[in-house]
C-alpha positions in Angstrom: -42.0 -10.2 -34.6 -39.0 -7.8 -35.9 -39.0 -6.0 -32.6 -38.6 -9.6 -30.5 -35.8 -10.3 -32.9 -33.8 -6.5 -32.6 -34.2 -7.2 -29.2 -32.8 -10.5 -29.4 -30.0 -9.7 -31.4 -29.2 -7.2 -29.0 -29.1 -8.9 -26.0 -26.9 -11.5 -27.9 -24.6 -8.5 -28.9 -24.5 -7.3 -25.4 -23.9 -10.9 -23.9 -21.0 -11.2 -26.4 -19.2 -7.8 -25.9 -19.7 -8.5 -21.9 -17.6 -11.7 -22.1 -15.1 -9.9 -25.3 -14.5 -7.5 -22.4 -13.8 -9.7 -19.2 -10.7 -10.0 -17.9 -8.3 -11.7 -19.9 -5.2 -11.4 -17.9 -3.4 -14.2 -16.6 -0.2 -13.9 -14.6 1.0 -12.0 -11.8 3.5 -9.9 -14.3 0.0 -9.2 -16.7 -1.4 -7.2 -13.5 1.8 -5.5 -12.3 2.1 -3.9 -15.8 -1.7 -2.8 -15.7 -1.0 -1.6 -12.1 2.6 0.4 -13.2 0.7 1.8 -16.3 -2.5 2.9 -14.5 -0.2 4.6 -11.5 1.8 6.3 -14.9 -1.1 7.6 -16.3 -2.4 9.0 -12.8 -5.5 6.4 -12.6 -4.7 5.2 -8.6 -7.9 3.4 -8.2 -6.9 1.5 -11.1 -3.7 0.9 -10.4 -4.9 -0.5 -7.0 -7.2 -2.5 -8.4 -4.9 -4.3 -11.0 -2.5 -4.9 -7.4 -5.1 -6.2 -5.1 -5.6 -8.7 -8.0 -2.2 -9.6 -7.7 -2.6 -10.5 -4.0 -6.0 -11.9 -4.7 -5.3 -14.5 -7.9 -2.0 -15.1 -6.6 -1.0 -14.9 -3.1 2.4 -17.1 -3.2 3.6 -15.2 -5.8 6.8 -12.9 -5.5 5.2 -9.8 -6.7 1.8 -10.1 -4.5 3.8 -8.5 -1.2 4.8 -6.1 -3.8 1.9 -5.1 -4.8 0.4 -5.0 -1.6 3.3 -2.3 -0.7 2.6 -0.6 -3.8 -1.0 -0.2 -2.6 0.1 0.8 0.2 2.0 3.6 -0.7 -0.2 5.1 -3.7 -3.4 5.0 -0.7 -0.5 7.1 1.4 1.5 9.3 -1.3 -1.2 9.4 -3.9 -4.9 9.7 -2.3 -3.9 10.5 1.0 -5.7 8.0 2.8 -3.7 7.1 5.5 -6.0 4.5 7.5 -6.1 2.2 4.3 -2.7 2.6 3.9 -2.2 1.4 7.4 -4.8 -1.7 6.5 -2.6 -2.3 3.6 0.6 -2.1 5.6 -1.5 -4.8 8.3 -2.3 -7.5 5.3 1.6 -7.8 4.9 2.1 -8.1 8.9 -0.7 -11.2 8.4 -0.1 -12.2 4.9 3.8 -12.3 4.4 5.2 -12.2 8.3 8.0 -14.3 7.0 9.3 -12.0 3.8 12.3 -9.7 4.6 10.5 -7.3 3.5 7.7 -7.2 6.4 9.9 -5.4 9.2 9.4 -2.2 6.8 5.4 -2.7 6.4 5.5 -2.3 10.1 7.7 0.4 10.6 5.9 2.1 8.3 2.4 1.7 10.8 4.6 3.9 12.9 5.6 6.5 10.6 2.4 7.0 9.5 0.6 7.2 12.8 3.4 9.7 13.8 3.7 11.8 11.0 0.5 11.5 8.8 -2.2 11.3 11.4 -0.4 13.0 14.7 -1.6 9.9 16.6 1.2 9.5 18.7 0.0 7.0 21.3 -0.8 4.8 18.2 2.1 5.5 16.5 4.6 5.0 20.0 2.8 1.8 20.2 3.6 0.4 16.7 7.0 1.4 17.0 7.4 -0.7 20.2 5.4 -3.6 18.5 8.4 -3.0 15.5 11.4 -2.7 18.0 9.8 -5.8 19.7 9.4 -8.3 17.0 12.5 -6.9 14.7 15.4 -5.9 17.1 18.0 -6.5 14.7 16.4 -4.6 12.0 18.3 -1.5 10.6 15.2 0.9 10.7 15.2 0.0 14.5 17.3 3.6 15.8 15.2 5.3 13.6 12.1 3.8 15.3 14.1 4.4 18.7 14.4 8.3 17.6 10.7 8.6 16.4 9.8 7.9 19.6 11.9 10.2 21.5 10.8 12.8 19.2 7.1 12.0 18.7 4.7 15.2 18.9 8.0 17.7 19.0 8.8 20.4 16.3 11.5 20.7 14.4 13.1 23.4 16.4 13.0 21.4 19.7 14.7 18.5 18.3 18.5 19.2 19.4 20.2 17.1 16.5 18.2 19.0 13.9 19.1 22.3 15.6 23.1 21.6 14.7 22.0 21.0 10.9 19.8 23.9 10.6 22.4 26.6 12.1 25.1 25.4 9.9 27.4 23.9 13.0 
């Protein structure tokens, strides 16, 4: 009969420290400063985690298309995985197509294919989609420029030539 009790008691215990331990965050603001302190101390997963929350729990807020960029650039800067960076970079196209901010998610596409994964049909092909659906965005010559120069070195881009000889 003492054994059915211990045992008891502990699954009580562990039912108890299960829910003491549950998520007890409740605003957008909670998560970002999870997500900024995880990224701090080098814990990416983490700090993706806390964002996709964000995004998650509350989708209308001001600091989910934040958070969805932030995820975005620790998957690209941080883990190097450039395809969920790109995924990350899609959810804003699809999420948040009306934020300002947006035009950059899909430059970025772009960029990525271009410079991270040498994928330059891909990355020609997002740049177009960008120039397309944004022509009065700033980052638009620099899309116009990654295309011209997509697949070339350094030394056989002209302008960059100038710069590097001192002229």
């Amino acid at each position: 009969m003492g054994k059915k009790l211990t045992t008891a008691v502990l699954v009580l215990l562990m039912i108890m420290f299960a829910n003491c331990s549950r998520d007890t965050v409740k605003t957008a603001e909670g998560y970002w400063d999870l997500g900024r302190e995880s990224f701090n101390n080098k814990k990416y997963e983490e700090s993706i985690a806390y964002y996709q929350k964000i995004v998650k729990r509350f989708p209308q807020d001001t600091l989910a298309i934040r958070a969805l960029f932030a995820v975005a650039e620790v998957y690209k800067n941080n883990l190097n995985d450039f395809p969920k960076s790109i995924e990350s970079y899609k959810r804003i196209l699809e999420q948040y197509s009306a934020d300002p901010k947006t035009p950059n998610a899909s430059f970025m596409i772009g960029y990525i294919y271009a410079n991270d994964l040498n994928d330059y049909d891909r990355a020609k092909a997002s740049y177009e989609k960008f120039i397309e659906f944004y022509p009065d965005h700033m980052l638009v010559p620099s899309a116009q420029w990654e295309i011209e120069n997509l697949g070339k070195s350094l030394d056989e881009i002209p302008q960059l030539q100038t710069i590097t000889k001192g002229q």
